[in-house]
C-alpha positions in Angstrom: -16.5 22.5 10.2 -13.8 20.0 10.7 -10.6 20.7 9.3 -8.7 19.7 6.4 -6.1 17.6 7.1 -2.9 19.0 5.8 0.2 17.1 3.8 2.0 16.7 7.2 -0.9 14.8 8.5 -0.8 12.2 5.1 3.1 11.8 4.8 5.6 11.0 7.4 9.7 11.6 6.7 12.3 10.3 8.4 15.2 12.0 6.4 13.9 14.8 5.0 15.9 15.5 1.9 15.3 18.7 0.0 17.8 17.9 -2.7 16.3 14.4 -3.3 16.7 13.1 -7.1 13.1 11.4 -6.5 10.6 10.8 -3.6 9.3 7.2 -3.0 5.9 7.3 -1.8 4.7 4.0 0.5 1.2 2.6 0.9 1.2 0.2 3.7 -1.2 -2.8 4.2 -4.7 -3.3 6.0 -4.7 -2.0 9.5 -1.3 -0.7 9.2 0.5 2.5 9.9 3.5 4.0 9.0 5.5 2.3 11.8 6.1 -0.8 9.3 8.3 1.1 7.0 10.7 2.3 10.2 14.6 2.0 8.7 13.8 1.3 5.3 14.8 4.9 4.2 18.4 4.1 5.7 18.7 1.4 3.3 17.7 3.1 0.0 20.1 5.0 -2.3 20.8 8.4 -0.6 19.1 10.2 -3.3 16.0 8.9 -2.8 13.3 10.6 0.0 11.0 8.1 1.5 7.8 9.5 2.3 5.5 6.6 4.2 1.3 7.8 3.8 -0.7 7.2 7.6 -4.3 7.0 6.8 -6.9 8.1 8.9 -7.4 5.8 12.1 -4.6 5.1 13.1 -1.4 6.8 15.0 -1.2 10.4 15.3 -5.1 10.1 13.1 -6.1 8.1 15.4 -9.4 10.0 16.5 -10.2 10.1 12.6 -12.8 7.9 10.9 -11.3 5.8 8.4 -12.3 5.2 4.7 -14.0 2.0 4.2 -14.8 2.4 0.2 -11.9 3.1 -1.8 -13.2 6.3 -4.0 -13.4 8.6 -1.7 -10.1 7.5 0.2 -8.2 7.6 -3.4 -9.3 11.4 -4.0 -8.7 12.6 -0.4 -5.2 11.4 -1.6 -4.6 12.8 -4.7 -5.8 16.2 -3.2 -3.2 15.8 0.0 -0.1 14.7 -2.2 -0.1 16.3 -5.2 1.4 19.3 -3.6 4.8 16.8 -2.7 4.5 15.6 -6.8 6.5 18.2 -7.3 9.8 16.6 -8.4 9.8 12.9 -9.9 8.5 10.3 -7.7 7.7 6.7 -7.3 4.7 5.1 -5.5 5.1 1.3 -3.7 2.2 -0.3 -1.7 2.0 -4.0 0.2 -1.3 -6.1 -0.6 -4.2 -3.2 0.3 -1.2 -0.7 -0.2 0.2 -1.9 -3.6 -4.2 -1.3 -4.9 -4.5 1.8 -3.4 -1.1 2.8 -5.2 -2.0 1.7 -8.4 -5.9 3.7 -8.6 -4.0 6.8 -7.1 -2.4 6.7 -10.3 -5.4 6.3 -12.3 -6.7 9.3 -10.5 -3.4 11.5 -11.2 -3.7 10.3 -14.9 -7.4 11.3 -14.9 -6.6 14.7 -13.5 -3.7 15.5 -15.6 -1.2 15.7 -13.4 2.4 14.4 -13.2 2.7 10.7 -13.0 5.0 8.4 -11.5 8.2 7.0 -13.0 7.5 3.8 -11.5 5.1 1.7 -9.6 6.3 -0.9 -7.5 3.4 -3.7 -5.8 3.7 -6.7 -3.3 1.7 -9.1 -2.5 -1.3 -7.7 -4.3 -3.4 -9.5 -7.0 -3.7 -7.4 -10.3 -7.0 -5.2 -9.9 -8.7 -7.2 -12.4 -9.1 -10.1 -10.8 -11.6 -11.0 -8.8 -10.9 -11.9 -5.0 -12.4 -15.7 -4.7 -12.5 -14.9 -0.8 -16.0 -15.0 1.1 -15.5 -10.7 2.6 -14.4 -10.8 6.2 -16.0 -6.9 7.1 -18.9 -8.0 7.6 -18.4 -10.7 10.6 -18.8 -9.7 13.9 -15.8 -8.4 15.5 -15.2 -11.9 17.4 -15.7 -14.0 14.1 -14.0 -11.3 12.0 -10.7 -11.9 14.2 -10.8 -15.9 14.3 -11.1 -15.7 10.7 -8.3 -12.9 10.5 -6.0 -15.1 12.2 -6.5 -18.0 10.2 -6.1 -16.6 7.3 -3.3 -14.1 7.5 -2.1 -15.2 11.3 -0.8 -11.6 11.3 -2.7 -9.7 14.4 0.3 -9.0 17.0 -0.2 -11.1 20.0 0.4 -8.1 22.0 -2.5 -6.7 20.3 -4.7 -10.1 19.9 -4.3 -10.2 24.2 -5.4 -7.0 25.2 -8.8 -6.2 24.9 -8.3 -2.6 24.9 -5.7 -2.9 21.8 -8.2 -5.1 20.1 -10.9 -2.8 20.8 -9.3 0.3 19.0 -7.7 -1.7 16.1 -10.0 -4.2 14.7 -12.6 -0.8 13.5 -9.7 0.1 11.6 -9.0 -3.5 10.5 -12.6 -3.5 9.2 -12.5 -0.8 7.6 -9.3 -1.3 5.4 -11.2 -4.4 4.6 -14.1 -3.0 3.7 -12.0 -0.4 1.2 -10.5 -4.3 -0.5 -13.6 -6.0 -0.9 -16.0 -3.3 -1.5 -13.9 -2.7 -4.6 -14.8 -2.7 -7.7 -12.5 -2.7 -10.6 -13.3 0.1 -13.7 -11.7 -0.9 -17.4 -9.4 1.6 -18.4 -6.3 1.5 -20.6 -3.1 0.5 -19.7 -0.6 2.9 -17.7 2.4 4.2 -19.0 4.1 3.9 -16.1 6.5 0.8 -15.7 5.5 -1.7 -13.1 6.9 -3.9 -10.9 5.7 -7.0 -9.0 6.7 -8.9 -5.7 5.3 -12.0 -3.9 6.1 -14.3 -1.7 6.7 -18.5 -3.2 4.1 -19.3 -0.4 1.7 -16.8 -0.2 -1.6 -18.5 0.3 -3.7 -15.3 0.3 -2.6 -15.6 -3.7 -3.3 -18.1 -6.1 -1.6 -18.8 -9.9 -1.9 -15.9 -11.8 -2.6 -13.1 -9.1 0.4 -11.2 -10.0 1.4 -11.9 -13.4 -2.4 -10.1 -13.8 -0.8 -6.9 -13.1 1.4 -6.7 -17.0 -2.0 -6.3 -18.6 -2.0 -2.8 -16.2 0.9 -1.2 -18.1 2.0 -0.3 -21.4 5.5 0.2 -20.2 8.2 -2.8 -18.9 6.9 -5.2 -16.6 8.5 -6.8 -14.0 7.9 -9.8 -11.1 10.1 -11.1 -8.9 9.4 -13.8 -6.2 11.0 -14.0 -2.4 10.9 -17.3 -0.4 8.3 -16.3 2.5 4.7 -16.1 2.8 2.3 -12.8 2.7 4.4 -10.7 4.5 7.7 -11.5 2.9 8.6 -8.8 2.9 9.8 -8.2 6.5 11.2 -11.8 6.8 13.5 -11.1 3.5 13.2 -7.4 3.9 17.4 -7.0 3.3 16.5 -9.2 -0.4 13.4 -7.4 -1.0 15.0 -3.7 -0.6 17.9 -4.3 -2.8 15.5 -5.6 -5.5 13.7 -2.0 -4.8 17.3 0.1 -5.0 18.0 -1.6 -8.3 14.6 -0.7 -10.0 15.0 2.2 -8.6 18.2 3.3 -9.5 16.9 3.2 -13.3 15.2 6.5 -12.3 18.0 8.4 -10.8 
């Protein structure tokens, strides 16, 4: 029987900090691991301990088959992490991230347990909605990559010209893909957790609406806040973006 992964195998910590005021939790995007958060913990306030989630498939997991429907990926987490819950926490997630974020907190709510203070989501449009996109996990791999780039232009080119890169990371690609657009959206009532929004003023993957979606998801305050850039704004203004995460944050401390 294969074993259980543990909550060391979920969660990577740069600065472990056992007197932390609150743990942020991060949720990274499609294909991603935990390598796109590296040095954001240096730039949050010092009483905060950022915890980054690696999903199956990739770095250290990378011999572990990853979740392409989002139910079962959603309560694998919840049973991981709610042993870190254990002091008050935030959770924050980038497009795929920012989904998978926001139904891990339907699923603590559903199983009683604590719940964030806040929610923070990028780039994401609100669960609602449906995506107006024709699904990309089904393509071949070949077609599933031309299409990738045209849309997102965000496979590495040290990645897009090695075969043997391409070959272990579009699966994984897939797969995160297949978690998005297999989705399927349940009606339940509003969270009473506060949330907050961010997007980028030329994100094509988004269209009017996409994130404005996401007030009808809480009871609490609602937030949005809009960085020049496109779907990934949040590295090319990533100094902007994290002080408009410290000062949300700060609330909570």
């Amino acid at each position: 029987m294969p074993s259980v992964p543990t909550l060391e195998t979920w969660l990577t910590c740069a600065t472990p900090k056992p007197n932390a005021a609150l743990r942020l939790f991060a949720f990274p995007y499609a294909g991603a691991g935990t390598v796109v958060f590296r040095g954001w913990d240096s730039a949050l306030p010092a009483q905060v301990e950022m915890n980054v989630v690696r999903l199956p498939g990739r770095e250290t997991r990378l011999r572990e088959t990853p979740f392409s429907t989002m139910p079962p990926l959603i309560s694998a987490l919840a049973d991981a992490l709610i042993p870190a819950l254990d002091k008050p926490f935030a959770l924050y997630g980038h497009s795929m991230g920012g989904l998978v974020a926001f139904e891990l907190t339907r699923e603590l709510r559903r199983r009683g347990e604590r719940m964030p203070l806040q929610l923070l989501i990028s780039a994401r449009r609100a669960p609602q909605l449906a995506d107006p996109d024709t699904p990309l996990h089904p393509l071949s791999d070949a077609a599933f990559v031309k299409e990738m780039q045209r849309r997102y232009d965000s496979i590495p080119a040290a990645i897009l010209n090695s075969p043997e890169l391409l070959e272990l990371f579009v699966p994984v690609l897939k797969a995160d893909f297949a978690v998005i657009e297999t989705y399927s959206y349940q009606a339940a009532p509003p969270l009473d957790v506060p949330i907050a929004v961010f997007g980028g003023t030329h994100d094509h993957v988004l269209r009017a609406g996409d994130l404005e979606g996401w007030a009808e998801q809480t009871s609490g305050a609602f937030a949005l806040q809009k960085f020049v850039g496109g779907h990934f704004f949040i590295q090319s203004q990533q100094a902007a973006f994290l002080s408009a995460v410290n000062r949300i944050i700060a609330r909570h401390l």
